[in-house]
Structure formats: structure tokens, C-alpha cells
Wavefront OBJ file of the C-alpha trace (Angstrom):
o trace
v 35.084 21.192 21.756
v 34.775 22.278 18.334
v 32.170 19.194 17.526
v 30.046 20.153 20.728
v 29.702 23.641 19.458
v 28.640 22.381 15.916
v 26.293 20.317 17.424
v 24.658 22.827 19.223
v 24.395 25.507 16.876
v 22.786 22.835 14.890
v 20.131 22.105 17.336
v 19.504 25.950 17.963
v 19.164 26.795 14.264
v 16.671 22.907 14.236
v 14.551 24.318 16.697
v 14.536 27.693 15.008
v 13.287 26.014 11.793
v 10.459 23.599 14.162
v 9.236 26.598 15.390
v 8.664 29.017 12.356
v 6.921 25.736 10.569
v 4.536 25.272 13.184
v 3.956 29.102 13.694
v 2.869 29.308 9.775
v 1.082 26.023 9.277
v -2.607 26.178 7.794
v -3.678 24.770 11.982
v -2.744 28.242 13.485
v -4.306 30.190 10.582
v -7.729 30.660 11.190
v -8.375 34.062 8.473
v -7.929 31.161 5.722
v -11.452 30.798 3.765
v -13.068 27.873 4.391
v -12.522 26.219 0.801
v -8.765 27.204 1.071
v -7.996 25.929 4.059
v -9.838 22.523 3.039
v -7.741 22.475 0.031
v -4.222 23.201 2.554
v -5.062 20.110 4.643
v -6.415 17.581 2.081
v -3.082 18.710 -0.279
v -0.528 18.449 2.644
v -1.813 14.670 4.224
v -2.210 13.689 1.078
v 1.270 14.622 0.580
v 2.409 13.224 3.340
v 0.744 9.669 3.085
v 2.947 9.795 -0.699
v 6.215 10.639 1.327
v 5.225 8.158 4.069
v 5.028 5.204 1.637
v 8.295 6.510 -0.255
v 10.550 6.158 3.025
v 9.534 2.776 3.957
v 10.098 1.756 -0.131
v 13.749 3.171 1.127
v 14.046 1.218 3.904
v 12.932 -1.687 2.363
v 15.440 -1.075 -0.278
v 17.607 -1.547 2.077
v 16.761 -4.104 4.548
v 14.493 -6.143 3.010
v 16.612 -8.978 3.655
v 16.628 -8.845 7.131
v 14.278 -9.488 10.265
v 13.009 -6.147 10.670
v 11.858 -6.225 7.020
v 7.933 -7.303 8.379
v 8.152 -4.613 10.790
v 8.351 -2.206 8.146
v 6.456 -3.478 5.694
v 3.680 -3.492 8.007
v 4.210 0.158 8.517
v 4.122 0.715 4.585
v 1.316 -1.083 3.847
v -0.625 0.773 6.631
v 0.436 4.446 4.833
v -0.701 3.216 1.732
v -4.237 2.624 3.209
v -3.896 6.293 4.513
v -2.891 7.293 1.052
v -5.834 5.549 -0.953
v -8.246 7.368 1.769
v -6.051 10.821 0.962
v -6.605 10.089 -2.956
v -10.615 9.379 -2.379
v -10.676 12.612 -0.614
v -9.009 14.659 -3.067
v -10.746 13.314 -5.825
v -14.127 14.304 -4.388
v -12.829 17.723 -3.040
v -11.181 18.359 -6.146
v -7.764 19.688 -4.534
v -4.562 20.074 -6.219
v -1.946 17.962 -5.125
v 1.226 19.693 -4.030
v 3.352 20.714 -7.448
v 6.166 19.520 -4.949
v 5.393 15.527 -5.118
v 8.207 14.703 -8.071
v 10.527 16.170 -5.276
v 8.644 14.229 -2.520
v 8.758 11.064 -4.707
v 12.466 11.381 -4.549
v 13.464 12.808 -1.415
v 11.697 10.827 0.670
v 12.845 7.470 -0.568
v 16.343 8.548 0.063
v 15.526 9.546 3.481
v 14.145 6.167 3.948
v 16.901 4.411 2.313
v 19.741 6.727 3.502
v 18.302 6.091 7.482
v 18.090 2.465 6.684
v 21.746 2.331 5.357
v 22.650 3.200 9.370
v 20.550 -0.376 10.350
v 17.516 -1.261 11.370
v 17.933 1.222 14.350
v 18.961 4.573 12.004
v 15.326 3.248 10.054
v 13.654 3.416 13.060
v 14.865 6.643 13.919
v 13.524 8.126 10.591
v 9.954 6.436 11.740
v 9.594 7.425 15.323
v 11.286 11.237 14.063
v 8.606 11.359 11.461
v 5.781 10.006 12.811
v 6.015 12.458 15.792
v 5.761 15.200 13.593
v 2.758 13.664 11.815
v 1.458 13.251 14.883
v 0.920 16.619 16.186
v -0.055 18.220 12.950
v -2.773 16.007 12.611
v -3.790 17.425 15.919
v -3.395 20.625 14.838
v -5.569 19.907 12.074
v -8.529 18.178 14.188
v -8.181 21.473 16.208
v -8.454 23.572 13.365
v -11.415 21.786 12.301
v -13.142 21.560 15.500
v -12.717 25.157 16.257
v -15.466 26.475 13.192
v -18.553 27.379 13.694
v -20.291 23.515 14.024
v -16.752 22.330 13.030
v -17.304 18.557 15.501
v -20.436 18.251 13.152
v -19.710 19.548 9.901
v -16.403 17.968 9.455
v -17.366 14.528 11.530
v -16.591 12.321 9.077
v -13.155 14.033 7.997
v -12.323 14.015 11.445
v -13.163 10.984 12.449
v -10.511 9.689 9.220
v -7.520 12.177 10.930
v -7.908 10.679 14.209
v -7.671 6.664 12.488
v -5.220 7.880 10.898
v -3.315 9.885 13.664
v -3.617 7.116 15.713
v -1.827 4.445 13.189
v 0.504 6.688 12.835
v 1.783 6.600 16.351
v 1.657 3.214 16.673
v 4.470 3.451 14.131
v 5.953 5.812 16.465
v 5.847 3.553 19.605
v 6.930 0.170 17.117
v 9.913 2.397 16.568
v 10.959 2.943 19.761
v 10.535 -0.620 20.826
v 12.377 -1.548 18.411
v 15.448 0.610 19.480
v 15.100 3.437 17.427
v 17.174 5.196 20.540
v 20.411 3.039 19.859
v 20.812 4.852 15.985
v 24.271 6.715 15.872
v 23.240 10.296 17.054
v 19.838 9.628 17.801
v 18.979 13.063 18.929
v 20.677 15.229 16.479
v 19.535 12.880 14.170
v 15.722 12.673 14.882
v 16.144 16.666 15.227
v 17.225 17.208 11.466
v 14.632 15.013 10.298
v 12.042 16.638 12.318
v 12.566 20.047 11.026
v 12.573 18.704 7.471
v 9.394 17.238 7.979
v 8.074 20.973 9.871
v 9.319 22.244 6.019
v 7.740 19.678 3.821
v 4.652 20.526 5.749
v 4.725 23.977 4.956
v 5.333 23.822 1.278
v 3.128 21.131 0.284
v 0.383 23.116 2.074
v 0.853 25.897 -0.009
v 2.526 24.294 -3.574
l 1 2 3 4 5 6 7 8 9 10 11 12 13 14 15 16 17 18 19 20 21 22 23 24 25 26 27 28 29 30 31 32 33 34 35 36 37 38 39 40 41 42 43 44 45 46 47 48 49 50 51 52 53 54 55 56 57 58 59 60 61 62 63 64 65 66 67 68 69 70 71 72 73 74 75 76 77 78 79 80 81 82 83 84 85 86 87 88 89 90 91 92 93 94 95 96 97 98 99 100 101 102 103 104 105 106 107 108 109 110 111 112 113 114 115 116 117 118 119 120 121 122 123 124 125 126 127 128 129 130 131 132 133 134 135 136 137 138 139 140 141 142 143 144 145 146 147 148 149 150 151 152 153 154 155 156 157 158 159 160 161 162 163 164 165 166 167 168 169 170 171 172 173 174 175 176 177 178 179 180 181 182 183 184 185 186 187 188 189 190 191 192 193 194 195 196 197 198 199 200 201 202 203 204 205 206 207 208
């Protein structure tokens, strides 16, 4: 009894957290000046590409003796393709990356390593948790975008590198699942935790 009450107090105070990130992210704030908000999205994807590539380095840490190891290096050698397109576009934007990335660098490689230490399905649980999250803020973003004055035209070719991206992204989410990302130990509390830390790191790295 007492578990089942944790458990749910847990998932109120999760979706608490899911909400409030995606109430304050740079998508829903449309007063942001143009240059700023260009400088929120290129810092926080680029940030996230970083992170992305850090977790599978975890996993791999972990399992890279066994079968699933191709499966996920796949995965990590499609994020760092996103991230090399994230560092061209900083580069030429000239945007700060997040102040945050030393804790990124970290953090995320024990999530990735930590979620691998639970198998191959606990790694996949990190990947379809994560990339669902990714997933929808990259629509928020294309949104965002779209939504200016001549936003489909004057942000075309940014766009255009979102949506690739976005779409990658979920195939990592749907790879996940087939391979039986629903089996990890606590799947849904798990997936839940890692989802709101994700709605966090989103928030920060947007604005640090």
C-alpha cells in the first residue's frame, strides 16, 4: 500500500514538473526577440545532440559486448551527425553554448550507462523516454518558427534540418520499442522520471 502511494505521488509531482517545462520553454514564448529566441533554440538542440551522444557512450559502456551493441551504436552515430549540423549552426550564428554542458557531459553518460546497467531493455527505455521528449520539442520549435511573420520562408532551411532531424530521432523512438523497451523493470515510472529530467535539461540549457 505504502509503495502504491509512493508511486503515485511520484507520478503526480513527474507530471507537475512535464508540465511547468513545457509551459516555459522558448516554443510557447513568442515576446522573445527574434535574435534571442534564435540563440534559445540553436543553444538547447545543440545541447541536446551533446547529451544524446553522451547516453549512448553510457550504454555502450555497458553493453558493448552484447547483441544490441549495433542497435545502439547506430543510434549514436546518427546523434553525432545531428551534433556536427548543431556545431555548424552555432558557429555561423555565433550562439553560446549552454554554460551547463560540463554537467551534461556527465550526467548524461550516467543516465545512459546507469539505464543500460538494467539490460538492453532498461537502455531502451532511456531511448524511447528521451527521444519522445525530443520529439515534441522539436515540434514545438518548427511551430515557433513557422508562426513569424514569413517564418515557412525565412527559416526554410533551419526547418527543413529540425524536421531530418526530428524524424531520426523517432525512429530511435520506434527501434526502442521494438526492441522491448516496455519489458524494463518499471517501465512507466521509469520512462516518467526520465522524461521530466529531460522537460528540465530543456529549460536550462535554453536559458544557461
Amino acid at each position: 500500500m505504502f509503495r502504491t502511494r509512493l508511486v503515485g505521488l511520484c507520478r503526480t509531482q513527474i507530471i507537475r514538473r512535464q508540465l511547468l517545462c513545457r509551459n516555459v520553454s522558448t516554443a510557447d514564448d513568442e515576446r522573445l526577440p527574434p535574435k534571442e529566441l534564435m540563440d534559445r533554440i540553436l543553444r538547447v538542440d545543440h545541447a541536446g545532440e551533446y547529451g544524446a551522444v553522451r547516453i549512448y557512450e553510457g550504454q555502450l559502456a555497458v553493453l558493448g559486448g552484447t547483441k544490441i551493441k549495433s542497435v545502439i551504436r547506430e543510434f549514436m552515430e546518427q546523434e553525432e551527425g545531428h551534433l556536427r549540423i548543431m556545431e555548424d549552426l552555432v558557429r555561423k550564428n555565433e550562439v553560446r553554448k549552454t554554460a551547463l554542458l560540463p554537467l551534461w557531459h556527465a550526467g548524461a553518460f550516467l543516465l545512459g550507462a546507469g539505464s543500460a546497467l538494467l539490460g538492453k531493455e532498461g537502455a531502451m527505455a532511456c531511448t524511447v523516454a528521451v527521444e519522445s521528449v525530443i520529439g515534441q520539442h522539436y515540434d514545438n520549435q518548427i511551430r515557433t518558427l513557422i508562426s513569424e511573420e514569413d517564418g515557412l520562408e525565412k527559416h526554410k532551411a533551419l526547418i527543413q534540418k529540425i524536421s531530418k532531424i526530428r524524424d531520426e530521432e523517432m525512429e530511435h523512438h520506434d527501434s526502442g520499442l521494438h526492441h522491448d523497451a516496455e519489458q524494463a523493470p518499471m517501465y512507466q515510472a521509469l520512462t516518467q522520471v526520465i522524461k521530466a529530467g529531460c522537460w528540465g535539461a530543456i529549460w536550462l540549457s535554453e536559458r544557461y
